[in-house]
N, C-alpha and C positions, 0 to 999 in steps of 0.2 A: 313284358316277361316272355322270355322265349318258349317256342309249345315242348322243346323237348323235358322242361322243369313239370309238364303234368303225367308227365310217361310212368308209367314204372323203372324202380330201380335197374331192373334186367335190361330195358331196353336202352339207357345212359352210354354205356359201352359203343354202341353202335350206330350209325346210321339209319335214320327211320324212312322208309319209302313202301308205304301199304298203300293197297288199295281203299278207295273210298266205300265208307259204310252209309247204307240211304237211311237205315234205322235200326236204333242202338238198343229197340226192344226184344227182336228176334234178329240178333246176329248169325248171318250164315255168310260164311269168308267165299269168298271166290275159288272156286278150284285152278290151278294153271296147268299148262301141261310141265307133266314132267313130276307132280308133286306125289308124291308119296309119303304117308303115313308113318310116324315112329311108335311106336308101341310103347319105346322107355319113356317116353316125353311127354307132358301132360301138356295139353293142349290150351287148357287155360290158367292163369296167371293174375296172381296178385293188384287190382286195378286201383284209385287214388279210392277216397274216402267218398268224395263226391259224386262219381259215377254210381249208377243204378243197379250194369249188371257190369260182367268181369269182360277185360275183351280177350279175343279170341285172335290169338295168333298164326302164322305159320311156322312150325317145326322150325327152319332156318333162321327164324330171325326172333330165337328166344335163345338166350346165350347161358352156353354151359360152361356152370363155375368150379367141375370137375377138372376141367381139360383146360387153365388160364395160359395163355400165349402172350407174353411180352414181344409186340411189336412197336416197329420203330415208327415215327412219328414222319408223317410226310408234309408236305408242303399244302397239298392237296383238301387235308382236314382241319386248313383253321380256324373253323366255327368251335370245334371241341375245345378251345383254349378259352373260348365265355365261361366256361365252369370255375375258371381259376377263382380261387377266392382271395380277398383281399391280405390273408395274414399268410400266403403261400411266397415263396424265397424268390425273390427278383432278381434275376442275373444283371449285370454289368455293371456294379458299385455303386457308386454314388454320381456317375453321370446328370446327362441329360437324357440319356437312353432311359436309364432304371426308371427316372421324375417321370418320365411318360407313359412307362407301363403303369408307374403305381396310378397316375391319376387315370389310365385306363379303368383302371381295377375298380376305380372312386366308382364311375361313372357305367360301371356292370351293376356293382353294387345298386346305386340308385334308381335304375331302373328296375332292376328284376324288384324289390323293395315295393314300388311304386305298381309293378302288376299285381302283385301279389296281393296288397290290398286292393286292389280292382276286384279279383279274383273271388275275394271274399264276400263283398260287395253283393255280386251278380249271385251266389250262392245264397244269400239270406234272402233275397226276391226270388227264390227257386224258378230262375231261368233257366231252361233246355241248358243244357250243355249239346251242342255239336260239335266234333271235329273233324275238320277234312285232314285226313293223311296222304291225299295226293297233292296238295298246296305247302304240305308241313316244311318242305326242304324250302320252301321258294318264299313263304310267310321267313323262316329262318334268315334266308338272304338278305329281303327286304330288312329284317330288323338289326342284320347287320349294317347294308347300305347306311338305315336309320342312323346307325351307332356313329359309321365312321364318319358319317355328314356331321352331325352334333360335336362329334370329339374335333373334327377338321376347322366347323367355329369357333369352341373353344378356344382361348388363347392360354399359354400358360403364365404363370406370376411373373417371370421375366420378357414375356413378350409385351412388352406395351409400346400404346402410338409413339407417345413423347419420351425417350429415354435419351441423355446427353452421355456422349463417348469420348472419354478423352484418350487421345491416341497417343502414342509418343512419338515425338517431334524430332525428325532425325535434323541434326547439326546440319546447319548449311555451308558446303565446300565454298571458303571463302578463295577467292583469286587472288595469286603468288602477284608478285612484282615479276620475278623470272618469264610466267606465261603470259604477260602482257606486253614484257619487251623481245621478250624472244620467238623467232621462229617454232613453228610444233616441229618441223622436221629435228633441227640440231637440239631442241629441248629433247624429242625421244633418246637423241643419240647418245648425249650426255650423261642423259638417266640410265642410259643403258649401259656406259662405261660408270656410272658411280656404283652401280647394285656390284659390279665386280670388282671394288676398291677393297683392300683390307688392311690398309698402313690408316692413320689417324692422329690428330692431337687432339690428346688429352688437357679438356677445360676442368680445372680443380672449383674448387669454393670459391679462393678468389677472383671468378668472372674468367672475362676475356681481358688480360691485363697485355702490358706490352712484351711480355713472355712470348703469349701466346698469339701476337700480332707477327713478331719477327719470324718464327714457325713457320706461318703461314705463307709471308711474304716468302720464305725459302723453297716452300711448296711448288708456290707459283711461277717460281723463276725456272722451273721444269715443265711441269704440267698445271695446265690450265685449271683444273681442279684437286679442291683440299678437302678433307673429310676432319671432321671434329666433331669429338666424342665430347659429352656433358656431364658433368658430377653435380652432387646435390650445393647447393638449392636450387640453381636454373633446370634440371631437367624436370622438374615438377612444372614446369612451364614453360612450354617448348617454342609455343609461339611468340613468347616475352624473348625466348632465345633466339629464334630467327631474327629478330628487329633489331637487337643486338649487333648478333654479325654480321649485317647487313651495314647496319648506320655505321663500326668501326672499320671494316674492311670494305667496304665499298662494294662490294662482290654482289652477285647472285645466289640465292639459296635456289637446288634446283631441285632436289630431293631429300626425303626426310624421313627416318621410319625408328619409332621409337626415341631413344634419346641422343641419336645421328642427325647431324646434316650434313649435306656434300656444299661446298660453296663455289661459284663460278666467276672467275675471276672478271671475265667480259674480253669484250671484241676489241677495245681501247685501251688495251691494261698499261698502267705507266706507272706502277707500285700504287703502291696507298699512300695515302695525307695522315700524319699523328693529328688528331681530334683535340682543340684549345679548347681549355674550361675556362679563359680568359673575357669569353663573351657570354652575358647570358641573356636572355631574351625573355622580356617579362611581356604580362598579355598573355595571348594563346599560342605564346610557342613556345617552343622545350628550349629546343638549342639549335647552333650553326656549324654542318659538317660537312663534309669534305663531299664533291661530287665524281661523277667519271669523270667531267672535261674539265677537271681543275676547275670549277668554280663552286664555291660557295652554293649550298640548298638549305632553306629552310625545312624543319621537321614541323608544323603546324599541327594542334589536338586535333583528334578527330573521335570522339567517343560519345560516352550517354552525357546527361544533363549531371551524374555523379560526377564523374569523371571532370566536367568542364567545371563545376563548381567547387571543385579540391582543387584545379588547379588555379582559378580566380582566388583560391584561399592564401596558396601558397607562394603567390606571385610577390616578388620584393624581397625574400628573404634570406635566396641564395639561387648558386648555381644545383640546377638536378644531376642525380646522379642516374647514370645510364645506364649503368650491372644493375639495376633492378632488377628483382627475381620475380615478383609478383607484379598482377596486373596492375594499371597505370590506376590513377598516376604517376605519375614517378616524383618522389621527396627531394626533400634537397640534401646534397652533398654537404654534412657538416664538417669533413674535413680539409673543404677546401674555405671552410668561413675563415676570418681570420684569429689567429689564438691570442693575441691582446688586443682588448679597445680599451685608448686612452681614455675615453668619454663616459665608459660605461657606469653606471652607475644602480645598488640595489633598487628594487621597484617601493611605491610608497605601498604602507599598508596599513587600512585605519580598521577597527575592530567595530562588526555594528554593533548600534545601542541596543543595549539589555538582549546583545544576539554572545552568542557561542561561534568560537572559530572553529574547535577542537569536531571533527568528521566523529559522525555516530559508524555502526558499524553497518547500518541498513542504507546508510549514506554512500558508504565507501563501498558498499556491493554495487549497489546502483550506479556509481560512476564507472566501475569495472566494466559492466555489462554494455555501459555506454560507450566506454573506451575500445570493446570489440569490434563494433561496428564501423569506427571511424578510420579513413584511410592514413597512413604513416606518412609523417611528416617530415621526417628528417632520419640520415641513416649515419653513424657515427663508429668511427672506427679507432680515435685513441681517448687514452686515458685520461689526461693532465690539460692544461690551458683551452679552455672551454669557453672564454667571454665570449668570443665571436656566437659561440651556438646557443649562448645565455642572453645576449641579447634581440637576434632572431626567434626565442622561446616567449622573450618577454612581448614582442610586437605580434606574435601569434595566438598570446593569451588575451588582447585585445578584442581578438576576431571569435576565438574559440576557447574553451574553458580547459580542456584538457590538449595535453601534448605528447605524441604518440612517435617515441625514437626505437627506431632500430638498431641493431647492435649488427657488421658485417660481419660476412663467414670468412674465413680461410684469414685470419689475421693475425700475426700472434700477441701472446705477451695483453691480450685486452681482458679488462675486469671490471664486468659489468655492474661490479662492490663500488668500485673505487670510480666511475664516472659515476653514477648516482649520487654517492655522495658529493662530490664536487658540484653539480647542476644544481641539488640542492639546497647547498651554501652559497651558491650565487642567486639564485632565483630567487630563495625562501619560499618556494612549493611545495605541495605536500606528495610524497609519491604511493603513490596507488600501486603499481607492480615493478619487478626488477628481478628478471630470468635471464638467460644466457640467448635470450631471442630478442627482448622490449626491455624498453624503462619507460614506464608513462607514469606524468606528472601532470596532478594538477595544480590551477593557480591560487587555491585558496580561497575562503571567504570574505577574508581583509585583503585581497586583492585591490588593487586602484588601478585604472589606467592611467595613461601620461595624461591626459585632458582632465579627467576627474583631477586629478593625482594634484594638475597644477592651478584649479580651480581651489581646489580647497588652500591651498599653499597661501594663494592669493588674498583668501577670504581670513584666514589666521591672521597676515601681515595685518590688513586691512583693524580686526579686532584689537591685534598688539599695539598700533599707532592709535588706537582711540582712547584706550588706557593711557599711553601714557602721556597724552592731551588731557588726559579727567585728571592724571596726577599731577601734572604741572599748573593746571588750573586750581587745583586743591590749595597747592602747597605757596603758589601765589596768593590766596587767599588768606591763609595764615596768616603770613608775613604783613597784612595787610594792615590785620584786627590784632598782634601781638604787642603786648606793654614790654614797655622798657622794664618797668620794675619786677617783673614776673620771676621769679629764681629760674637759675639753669634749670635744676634738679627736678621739679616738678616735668619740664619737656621731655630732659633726656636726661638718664644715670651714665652714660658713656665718660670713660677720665673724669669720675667721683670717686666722693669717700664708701658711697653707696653701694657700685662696684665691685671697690675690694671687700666690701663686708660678707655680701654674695657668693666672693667667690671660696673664702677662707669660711664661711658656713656651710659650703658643700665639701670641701678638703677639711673636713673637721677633724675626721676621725687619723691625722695623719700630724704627726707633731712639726715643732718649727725645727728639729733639728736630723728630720729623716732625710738622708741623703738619694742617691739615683739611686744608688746596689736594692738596697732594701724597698725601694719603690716596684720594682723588675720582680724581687721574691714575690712580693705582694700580690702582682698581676699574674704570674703565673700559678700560685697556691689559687686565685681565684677562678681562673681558667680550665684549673683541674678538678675542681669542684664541680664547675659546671656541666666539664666532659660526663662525669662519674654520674651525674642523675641522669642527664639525656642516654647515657647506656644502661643505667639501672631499669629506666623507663621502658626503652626498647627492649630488656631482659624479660620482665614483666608479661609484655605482649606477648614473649615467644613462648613463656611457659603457659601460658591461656590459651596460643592455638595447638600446643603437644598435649594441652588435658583435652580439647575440643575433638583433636585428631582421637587420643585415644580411647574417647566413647565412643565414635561411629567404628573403630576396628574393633572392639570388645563387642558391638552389636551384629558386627560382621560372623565373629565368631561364634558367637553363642547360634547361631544359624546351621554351623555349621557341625556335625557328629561323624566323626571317623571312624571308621569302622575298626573292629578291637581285630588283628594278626589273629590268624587261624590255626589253632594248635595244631589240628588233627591234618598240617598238608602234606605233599606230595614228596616222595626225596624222591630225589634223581642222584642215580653215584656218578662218579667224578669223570668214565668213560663221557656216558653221555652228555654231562654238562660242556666237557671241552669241545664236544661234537652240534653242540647246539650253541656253544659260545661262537666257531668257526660258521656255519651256519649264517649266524647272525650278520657279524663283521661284514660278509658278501653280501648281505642285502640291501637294496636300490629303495626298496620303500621304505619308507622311515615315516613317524609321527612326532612331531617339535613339538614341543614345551615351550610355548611364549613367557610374557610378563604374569600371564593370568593363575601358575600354574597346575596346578590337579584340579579339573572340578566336574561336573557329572558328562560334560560332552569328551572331555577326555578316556573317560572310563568308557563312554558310548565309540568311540575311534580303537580304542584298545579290545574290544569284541568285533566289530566289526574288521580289523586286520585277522585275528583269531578265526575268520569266517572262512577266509580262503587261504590260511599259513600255521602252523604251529607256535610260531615262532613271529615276538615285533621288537624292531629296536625304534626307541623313543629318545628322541636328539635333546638335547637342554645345555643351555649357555650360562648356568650356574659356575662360580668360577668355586667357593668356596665346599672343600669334600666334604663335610658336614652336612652341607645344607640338600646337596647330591646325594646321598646314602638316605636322609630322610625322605628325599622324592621317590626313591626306590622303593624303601619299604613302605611308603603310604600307595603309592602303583599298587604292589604286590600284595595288598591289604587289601583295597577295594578293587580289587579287579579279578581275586582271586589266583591270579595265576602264580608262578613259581619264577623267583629271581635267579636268573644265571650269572649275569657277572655286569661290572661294570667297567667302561674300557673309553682311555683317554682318546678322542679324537683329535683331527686337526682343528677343526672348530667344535669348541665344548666337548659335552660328556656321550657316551652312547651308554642307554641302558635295557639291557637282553631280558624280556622276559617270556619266558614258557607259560602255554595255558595249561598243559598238564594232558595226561593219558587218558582220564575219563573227564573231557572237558564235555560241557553241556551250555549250548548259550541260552542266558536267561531271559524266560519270556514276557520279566518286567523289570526295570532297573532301578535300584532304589535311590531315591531320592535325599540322601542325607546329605552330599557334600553340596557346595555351591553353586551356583548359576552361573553362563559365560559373563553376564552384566555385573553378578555379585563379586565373582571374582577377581574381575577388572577396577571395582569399585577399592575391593581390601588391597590391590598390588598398589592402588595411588594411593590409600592412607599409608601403606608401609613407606611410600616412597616419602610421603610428607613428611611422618613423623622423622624419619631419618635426616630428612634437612633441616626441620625444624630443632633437633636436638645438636644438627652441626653446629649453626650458626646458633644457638642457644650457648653451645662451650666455647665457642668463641669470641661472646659477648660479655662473658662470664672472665674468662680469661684476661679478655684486656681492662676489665673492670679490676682487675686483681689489678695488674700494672700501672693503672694509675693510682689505686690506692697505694703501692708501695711508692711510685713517685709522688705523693703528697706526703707521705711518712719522714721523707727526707725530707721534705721544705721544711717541713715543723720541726726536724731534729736542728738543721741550718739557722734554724730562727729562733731557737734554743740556744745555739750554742752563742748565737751573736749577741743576745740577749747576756747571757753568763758575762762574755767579753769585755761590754760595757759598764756591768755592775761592778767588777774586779777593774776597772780601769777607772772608773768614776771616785772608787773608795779608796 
């Protein structure tokens, strides 16, 4: 504890530098020169509890709190900043600066704490107290040294030996093709004639096609360099687009900046070679193009163990397509497979025992999730004659479960409806997704492959030839052990009298003289019989789920109390209303009326506009004016405010309403109408019951229509009946 804490109050203000007292029984202070006596100033002063007698000061160095002087805080004084207490205002936020004052503070705290009880300590053993006031500043020092030695050990909560740092890893500048065959002189020069380029072609969606190879080569037959501009999807991958115009153009990319390259035609230029999809190169390599000295180069993988292992995937199943937009691998080109195979054939598909083929819904998220991560296998760009890419799908569901197509950009007239379904009338997979980006399919759980597929083929044959070795062996044995005397009849009833007995006791009910016509009546009065219950039946059901439907909305309602129109509101005359109608029509914020309509967050959005406008117009896509003018005045009811008009927009209704001259917002909302979830809940019974009663009258309806067409069979077979009775007599 510091000595200036045993001082008196008076002396805290100031620096303490007395002379030393030899004995504290008879104080007599040193005279100095120069000192003279104050007559106003009393000499002695208020001393701790502990002390014996009072001490005795000099006139100068007892501070008068007549005359308080605000001075400014120097460099010089700061010992005086130990008094600071711990709950005093720390400057500099939330740093590392503030963390270090406060744990300063901690650490004043603790020791003054810690003298103090010493202090006490020494006082119940009535030990002397001595003080030396000529050591006071220099004891002060030292216990700051002390301090800042302690505090300089200390370490703070972030400072420890072992802490791991992760840094960010800046991308490593991988080296061009350009700067490894080219000079740095002509490389700067070139770069420094492209940064001043500003003509360009434009690469659309569809890639770098032969469009935009002719372009270029036009370019080049002037200047040695061509710039080309990128459109979506290659510019989201610009390095996928440098390897691009590299492998088709043969050129140099020499600079690049955003979604720009310049390309450099070279020192050998002798046009470009059109690139053959005629060869394709399975293994580890992509394909074979064109080089500067007219010969042929292999493009060989060169990537992670992903990368190499998509492409051991996809080896044998086509030529790759090179406009890939995304990192490699690169898929195969489905439209150069071929679009009929004679050969092809659906895959086999056996059902497992006591298994389910049909995908649960946790099933089919799961493959989803799976099918994200996998790389795309095939990129397809028309709609119609698919075997080629049906049976490359079928040789990849071998290897892998799911089959991940792309759909290309910049193509027209493509529908990603209409190749879906075709894929999966040839495959019989089941498809999992089908966006205007993918169609992924999977193979199914009755899936087979060709080995399985002809294994088991085998093992049926196999079965079917043992049968019918057990039945020839049977039937041989018969023949073996049969009496001559045995009746046919007891063997076989086939061309017996037993036969036709059989047959004319199930034709009973049909005389020997009914012709075809009346045969025809017969089956179809029977056929509409049978229509008539199977739709009675389905009538049935539908009025059990319109009673089912209309308990959960009768429960909905009874929830819900509307508030009863307010006799006593506000009129507005007609000036104003058309002034608050105009008003209205200009305003940019609006509050919509979904499916859910009126219910208490509605009312909470119609005070809260009211907060900062007089005036809200609320949008609603009710087509029927009825049901509009009721949404009005149930607004205008629980919200309290005053209806101004209602006014046809281009889309749906707009409805104006005023909160009124002494509007006051409410500082609790009452809870009568419905919940956003209740709400939502009563708009899909209303929708139900509403279907349910369509196709209720329409089940009804054609129930009517067969009974009238059965009315006439019976009137018809009435009157043929009459016919014969009168023709017979």
């Amino acid at each position: 504890m510091s000595a200036t804490m045993l001082l008196a109050p008076t002396m805290l203000s100031k620096a303490v530098n007395l002379p030393k007292i030899s004995n504290l029984q008879n104080p007599t202070p040193e005279i100095h020169d120069g000192y003279k006596p104050n007559p106003t100033t009393n000499s002695a002063t208020k001393s701790a509890p502990w002390m014996n007698t009072p001490l005795v000061l000099e006139p100068n160095q007892v501070v008068d709190f007549s005359k308080p002087k605000n001075r400014k805080k120097s460099p010089d004084n700061n010992h005086q900043n130990d008094g600071k207490t711990f709950i005093q205002k720390v400057s500099g936020g939330r740093g590392k600066h503030a963390m270090k004052k406060i744990l300063h503070s901690i650490d004043n705290l603790e020791q003054e704490s810690q003298d103090l009880q010493d202090t006490q300590k020494n006082m119940k053993q009535h030990i002397e107290f001595n003080l030396s006031f000529d050591t006071l500043g220099e004891d002060d020092d030292d216990d700051d040294d002390g301090r800042n030695k302690k505090w300089v050990r200390r370490k703070l909560p972030w400072e420890r030996e072992e802490r791991m740092v992760f840094r960010r890893m800046k991308r490593e500048k991988t080296v061009t093709a350009a700067e490894l065959s080219l000079d740095q002189g002509l490389l700067e020069r070139l770069r420094s004639e492209a940064k001043k380029m500003r003509n360009w072609v434009k690469i659309k969606k569809a890639g770098v096609n032969e469009g935009v190879l002719d372009q270029i080569r036009l370019i080049w037959n002037t200047n040695e360099l061509a710039m080309v501009k990128f459109d979506m999807p290659l510019c989201r991958n610009m390095d996928r687009a440098c390897e691009i115009v590299e492998i088709k153009t043969g050129g140099l990319v020499i600079w690049s900046k955003k979604d720009t390259l310049v390309v450099y035609r070279g020192c050998n230029y002798r046009g470009m070679r059109p690139i053959s999809h005629d060869k394709h190169v399975t293994g580890t390599l992509y394909q074979t193009v064109g080089g500067h000295d007219d010969k042929e180069e292999i493009m060989p993988v060169q990537g992670s163990l992903y990368e190499r292992e998509a492409d051991r995937l996809l080896d044998g199943l086509g030529p790759r397509f090179i406009d890939w937009w995304m990192p490699k691998p690169l898929p195969v080109d489905a439209d150069l497979l071929p679009e009929v195979d004679p050969g092809y054939k659906p895959p086999s598909r056996l059902y497992p025992l006591r298994g389910r083929s049909k995908l649960t819904d946790i099933e089919l998220t799961h493959l989803r999730k799976l099918a994200y991560h996998l790389p795309t296998h095939f990129v397809l760009g028309r709609n119609r004659n698919l075997q080629g890419l049906a049976a490359a799908i079928l040789k990849l569901w071998e290897k892998c479960h799911i089959a991940k197509i792309a759909i290309k950009w910049g193509i027209p007239n493509t529908s990603n409806e209409q190749m879906a379904s075709e894929l999966k009338l040839l495959t019989g997979g089941v498809l999992l997704l089908r966006n205007k980006f993918y169609i992924i399919l999977y193979r199914g759980k009755d899936f087979l492959p060709r080995d399985v597929a002809n294994l088991v083929s085998n093992r049926q044959t196999e079965i079917t030839s043992f049968q019918l070795q057990e039945e020839t062996a049977r039937a041989n044995t018969i023949e073996t052990f049969d009496y001559l005397d045995q009746p046919l009849s007891e063997s076989s009833t086939v061309g017996t009298l037993k036969e036709f007995q059989i047959i004319q006791s199930e034709h009973e009910g049909f005389k020997a003289g009914t012709n075809e016509t009346e045969l025809q009546v017969e089956v179809e009065k029977l056929r509409l019989e049978k229509e008539i219950r199977i739709l009675e039946h389905k009538y049935i059901i539908l009025k059990r789920k319109i009673n089912k439907a209309s308990k959960e909305l009768a429960k909905l309602n009874s929830a819900w109390e509307p508030a009863e129109p307010n006799e006593d509101r506000e009129i507005i005359t007609s000036e104003e209303r058309e002034c608050l109608r105009k008003m209205g029509l200009k305003m940019d914020s609006t509050l919509v009326l979904g499916r859910r309509g009126v219910f208490d967050g509605v009312i909470e959005g119609l005070h809260q506009h009211w907060k900062h406008r007089e005036i809200v117009k609320v949008i609603t896509m009710q087509r029927v004016f009825s049901r509009i003018l009721y949404t009005a005045q149930c607004l205008e009811a629980e919200s309290g405010g005053v209806l101004v008009s209602i006014e046809k927009m281009k889309l749906g209704y707009a409805i104006i309403i005023y909160r009124g001259k002494n509007y006051k917002r409410p500082l609790k909302f009452s809870r009568n109408l419905l919940s956003k979830r209740e709400a939502l809940q009563k708009s899909l019974e209303m929708q139900r019951i509403g279907s349910l009663k369509f196709f209720a009258n329409m089940r009804q309806q054609a129930i009517y229509e067969l009974k009238r067409k059965l009315s006439v069979q019976d009137a018809l077979e009435y009157i043929d009946m009459d016919e014969k009775k009168r023709l017979t007599s």
